[in-house]
C-alpha positions as CSV (number, residue, x, y, z in Angstrom):
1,X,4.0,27.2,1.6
2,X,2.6,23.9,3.3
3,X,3.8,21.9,0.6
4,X,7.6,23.2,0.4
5,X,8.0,22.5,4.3
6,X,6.5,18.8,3.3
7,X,8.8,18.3,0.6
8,X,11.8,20.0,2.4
9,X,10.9,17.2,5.8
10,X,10.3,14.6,3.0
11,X,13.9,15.4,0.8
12,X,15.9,15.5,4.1
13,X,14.4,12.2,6.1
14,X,15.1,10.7,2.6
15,X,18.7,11.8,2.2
16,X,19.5,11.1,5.7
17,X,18.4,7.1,5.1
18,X,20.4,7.0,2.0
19,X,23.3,8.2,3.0
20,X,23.9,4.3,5.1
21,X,24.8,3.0,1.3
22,X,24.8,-1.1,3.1
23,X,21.5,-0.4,5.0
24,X,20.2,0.7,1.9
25,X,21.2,-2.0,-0.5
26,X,20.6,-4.6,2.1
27,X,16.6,-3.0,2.8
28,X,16.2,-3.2,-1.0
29,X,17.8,-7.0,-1.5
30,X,15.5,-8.6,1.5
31,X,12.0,-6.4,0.2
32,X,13.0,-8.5,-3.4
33,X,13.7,-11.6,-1.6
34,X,10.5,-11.4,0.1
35,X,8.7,-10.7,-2.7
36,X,10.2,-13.7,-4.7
37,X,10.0,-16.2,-1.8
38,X,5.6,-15.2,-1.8
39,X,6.2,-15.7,-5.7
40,X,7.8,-19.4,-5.1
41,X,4.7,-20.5,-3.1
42,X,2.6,-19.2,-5.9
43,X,4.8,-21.4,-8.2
44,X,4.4,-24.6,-6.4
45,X,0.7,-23.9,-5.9
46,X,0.3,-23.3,-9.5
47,X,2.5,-25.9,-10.2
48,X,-0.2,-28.3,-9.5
49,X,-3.4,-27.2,-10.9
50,X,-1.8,-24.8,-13.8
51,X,-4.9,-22.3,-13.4
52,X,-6.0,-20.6,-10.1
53,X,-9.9,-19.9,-10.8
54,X,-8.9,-19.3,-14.3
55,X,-6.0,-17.2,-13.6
56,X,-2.5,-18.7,-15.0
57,X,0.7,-18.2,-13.3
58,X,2.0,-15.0,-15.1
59,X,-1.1,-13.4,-14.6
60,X,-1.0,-14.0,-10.9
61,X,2.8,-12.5,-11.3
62,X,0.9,-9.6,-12.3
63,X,-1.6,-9.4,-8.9
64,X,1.9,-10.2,-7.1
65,X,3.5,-7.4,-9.3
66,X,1.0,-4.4,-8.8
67,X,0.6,-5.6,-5.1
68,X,4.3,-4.8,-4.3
69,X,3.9,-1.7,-6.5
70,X,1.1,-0.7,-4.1
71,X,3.0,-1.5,-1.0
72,X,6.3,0.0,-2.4
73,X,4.5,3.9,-2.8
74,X,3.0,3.6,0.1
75,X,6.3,2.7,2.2
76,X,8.6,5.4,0.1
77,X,6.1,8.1,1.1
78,X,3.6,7.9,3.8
79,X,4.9,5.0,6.1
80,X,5.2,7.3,9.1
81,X,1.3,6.0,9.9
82,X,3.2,2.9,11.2
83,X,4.5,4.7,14.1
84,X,0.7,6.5,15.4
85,X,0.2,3.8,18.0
86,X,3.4,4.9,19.6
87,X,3.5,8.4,19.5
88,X,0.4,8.5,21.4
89,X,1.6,5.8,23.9
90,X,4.7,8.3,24.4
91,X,3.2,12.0,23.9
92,X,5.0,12.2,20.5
93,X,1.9,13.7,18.6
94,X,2.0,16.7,21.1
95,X,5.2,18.2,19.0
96,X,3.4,17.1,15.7
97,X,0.2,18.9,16.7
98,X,1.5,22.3,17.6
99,X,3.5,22.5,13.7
100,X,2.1,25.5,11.6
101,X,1.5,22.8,8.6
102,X,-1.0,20.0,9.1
103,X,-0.5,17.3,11.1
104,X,-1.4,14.4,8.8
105,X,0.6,15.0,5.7
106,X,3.4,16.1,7.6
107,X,3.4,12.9,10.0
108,X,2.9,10.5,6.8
109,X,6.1,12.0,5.1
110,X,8.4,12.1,7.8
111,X,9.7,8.5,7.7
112,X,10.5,7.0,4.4
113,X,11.9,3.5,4.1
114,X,14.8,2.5,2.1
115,X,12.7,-1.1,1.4
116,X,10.1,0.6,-0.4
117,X,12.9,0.7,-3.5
118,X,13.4,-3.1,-3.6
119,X,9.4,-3.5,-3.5
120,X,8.9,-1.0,-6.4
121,X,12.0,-2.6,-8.1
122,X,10.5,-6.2,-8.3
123,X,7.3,-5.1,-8.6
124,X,7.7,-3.3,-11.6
125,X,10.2,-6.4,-12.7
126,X,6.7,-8.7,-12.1
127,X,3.8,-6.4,-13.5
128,X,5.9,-5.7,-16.7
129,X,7.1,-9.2,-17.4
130,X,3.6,-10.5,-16.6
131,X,2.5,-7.9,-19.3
132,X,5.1,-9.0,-21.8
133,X,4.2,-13.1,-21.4
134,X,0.4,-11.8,-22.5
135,X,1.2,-9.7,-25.3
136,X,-0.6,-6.8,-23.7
137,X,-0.7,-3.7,-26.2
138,X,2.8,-1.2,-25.0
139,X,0.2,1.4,-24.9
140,X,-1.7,-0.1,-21.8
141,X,1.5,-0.4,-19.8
142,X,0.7,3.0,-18.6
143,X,-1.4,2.1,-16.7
144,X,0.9,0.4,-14.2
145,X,2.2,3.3,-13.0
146,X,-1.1,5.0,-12.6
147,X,-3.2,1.9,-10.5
148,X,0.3,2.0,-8.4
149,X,0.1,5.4,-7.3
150,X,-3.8,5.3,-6.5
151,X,-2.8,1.9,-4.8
152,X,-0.5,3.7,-2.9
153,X,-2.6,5.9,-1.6
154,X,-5.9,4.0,-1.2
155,X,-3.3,1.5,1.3
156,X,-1.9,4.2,2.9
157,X,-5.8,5.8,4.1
158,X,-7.1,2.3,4.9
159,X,-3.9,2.7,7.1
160,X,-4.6,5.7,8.7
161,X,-8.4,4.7,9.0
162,X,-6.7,1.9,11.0
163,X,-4.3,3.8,13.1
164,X,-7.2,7.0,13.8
165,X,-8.4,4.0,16.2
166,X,-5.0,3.9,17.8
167,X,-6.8,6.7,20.0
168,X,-9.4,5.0,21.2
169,X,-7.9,2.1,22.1
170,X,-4.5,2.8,22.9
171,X,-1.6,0.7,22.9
172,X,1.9,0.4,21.8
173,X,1.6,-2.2,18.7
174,X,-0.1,-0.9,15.4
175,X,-1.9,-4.9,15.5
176,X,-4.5,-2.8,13.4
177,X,-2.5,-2.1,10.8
178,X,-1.2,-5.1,10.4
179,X,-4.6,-6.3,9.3
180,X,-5.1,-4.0,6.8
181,X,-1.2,-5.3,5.7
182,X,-2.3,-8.7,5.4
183,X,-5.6,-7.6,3.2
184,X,-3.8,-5.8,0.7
185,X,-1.3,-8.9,0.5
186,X,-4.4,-11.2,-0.2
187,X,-4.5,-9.7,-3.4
188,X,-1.5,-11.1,-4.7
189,X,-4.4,-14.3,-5.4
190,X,-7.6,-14.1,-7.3
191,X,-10.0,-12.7,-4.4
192,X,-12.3,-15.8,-6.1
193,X,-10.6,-18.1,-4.3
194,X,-11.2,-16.7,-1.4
195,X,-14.4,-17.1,1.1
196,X,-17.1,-14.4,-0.1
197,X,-17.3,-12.1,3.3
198,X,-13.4,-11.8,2.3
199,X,-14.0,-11.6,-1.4
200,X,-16.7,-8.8,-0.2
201,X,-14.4,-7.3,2.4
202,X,-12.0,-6.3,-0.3
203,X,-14.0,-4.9,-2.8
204,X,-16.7,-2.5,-0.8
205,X,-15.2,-2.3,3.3
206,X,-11.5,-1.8,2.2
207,X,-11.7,-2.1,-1.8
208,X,-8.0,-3.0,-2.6
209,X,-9.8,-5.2,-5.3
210,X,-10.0,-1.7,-7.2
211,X,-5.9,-1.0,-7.7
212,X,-4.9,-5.0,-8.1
213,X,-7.8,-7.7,-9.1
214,X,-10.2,-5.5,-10.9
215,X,-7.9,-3.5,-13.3
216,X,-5.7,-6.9,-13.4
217,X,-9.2,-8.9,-15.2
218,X,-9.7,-6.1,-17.4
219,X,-6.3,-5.9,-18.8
220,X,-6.1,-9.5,-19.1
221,X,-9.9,-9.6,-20.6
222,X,-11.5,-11.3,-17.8
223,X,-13.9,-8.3,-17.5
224,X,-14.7,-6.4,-20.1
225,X,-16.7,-3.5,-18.0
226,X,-13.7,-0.5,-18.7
227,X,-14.7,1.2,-14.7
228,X,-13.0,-2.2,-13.6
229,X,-9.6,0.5,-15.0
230,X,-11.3,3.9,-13.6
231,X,-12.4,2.7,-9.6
232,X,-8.7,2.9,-8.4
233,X,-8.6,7.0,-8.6
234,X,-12.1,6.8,-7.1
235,X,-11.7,4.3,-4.6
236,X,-8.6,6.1,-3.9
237,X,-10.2,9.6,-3.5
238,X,-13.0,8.0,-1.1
239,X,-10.6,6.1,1.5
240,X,-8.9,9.3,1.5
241,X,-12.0,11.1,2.4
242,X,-12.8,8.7,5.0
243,X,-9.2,8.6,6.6
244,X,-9.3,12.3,6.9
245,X,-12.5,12.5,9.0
246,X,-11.3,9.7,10.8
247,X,-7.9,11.2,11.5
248,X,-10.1,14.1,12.7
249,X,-12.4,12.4,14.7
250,X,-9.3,10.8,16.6
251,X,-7.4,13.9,17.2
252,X,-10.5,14.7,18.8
253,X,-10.2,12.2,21.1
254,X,-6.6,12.6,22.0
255,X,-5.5,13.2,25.6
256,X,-2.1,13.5,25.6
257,X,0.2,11.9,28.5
258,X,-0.2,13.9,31.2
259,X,3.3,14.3,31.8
């Protein structure tokens, strides 16, 4: 029952956005612009040195690619969590929290952006190509699909582990989130090149190295251990774990308005 009141919310926000045919194609044009201005200053850094810690420049493409594949499920079908910080500034969560469904799926569906279609779009465009420069094997495409979904999903928890503090510390401005944004764009790069608290940071605090820079070296054959392909559905599952009792542990600490 929950889940045909989710997908009923999630079909009619949808419809609603599309139905603005210029907002739409103009959301999707600008998300691929974006994405291929990031991949120009990856050109003209790579344009100098050839190799970044080993990694040539369609492999990077590829980081770039599954990146904006991660960020592009993520926006299509939970971005709601962007809007936690002000619902509790306003009292918008009261209406949420008196719903017979639960309050956490139902708040993550209820805004999908129209953006999210130019991210996947070039994504895809990026993580296949990339593929197709390195002669990967047809059969291992599949797996695009499948680290994009569990990145998806692991982005979207480290999300709502950032807005649960929205609670606490309450304020207007999702700043939080916006940090966890710019950590999942880092791995549009090697994580080698970066410091090692970072490079540590993104594979054990918030382990976005498991759905782009992990599964990326093994299907390019930079690491040969095959878990480097299985962690995203288990990174995944445990940020999901953790953004549920942190969800839980906010809503516990949630006072409403008082008006």
């Amino acid at each position: 029952m929950d889940f045909q009141v989710y997908w009923a919310a999630y079909k009619a926000s949808l419809l609603q956005k599309l139905e603005y045919r210029v907002d739409f194609a103009l959301g999707v044009v600008t998300a691929m612009m974006l994405r291929l201005s990031q991949l120009a200053i990856q050109y003209v850094i790579l344009e100098q040195s050839k190799q970044l810690m080993g990694w040539d420049m369609s492999q990077v493409v590829f980081l770039a690619g599954m990146t904006a594949l991660s960020l592009g499920v993520s926006e299509l079908f939970f971005n709601n969590v962007w809007m936690v910080p002000y619902y509790i500034v306003m009292g918008d969560l009261d209406r949420l929290l008196v719903y017979p469904v639960r309050t956490l799926p139902f708040l993550l569906i209820s805004n999908p952006v129209i953006h999210s279609f130019g991210n996947l779009i070039i994504g895809g465009v990026l993580a296949c190509a990339a593929l197709q420069v390195n002669h990967v094997p047809p059969i291992q495409w599949l797996w695009v699909p499948f680290w994009a979904v569990c990145g998806g999903i692991l982005y979207t928890a480290a999300l709502v582990l950032a807005a649960s503090l929205s609670f606490k510390f309450v304020g207007p401005y999702g700043h939080n989130l916006f940090f966890v944004h710019q950590l999942l764009t880092a791995n549009q790069y090697p994580l080698s090149v970066f410091p090692a608290a970072l490079e540590w940071i993104l594979t054990l605090v918030l382990p976005f190295a498991a759905i782009v820079y992990l599964p990326a070296g093994w299907i390019f054959g930079k690491f040969t251990n095959p878990w480097c392909a299985f962690l995203a559905p288990l990174a995944a599952l445990f940020m999901v774990f953790l953004a549920v009792r942190a969800w839980g542990w906010g809503v516990r600490q949630y006072e409403s308005t008082g008006s």
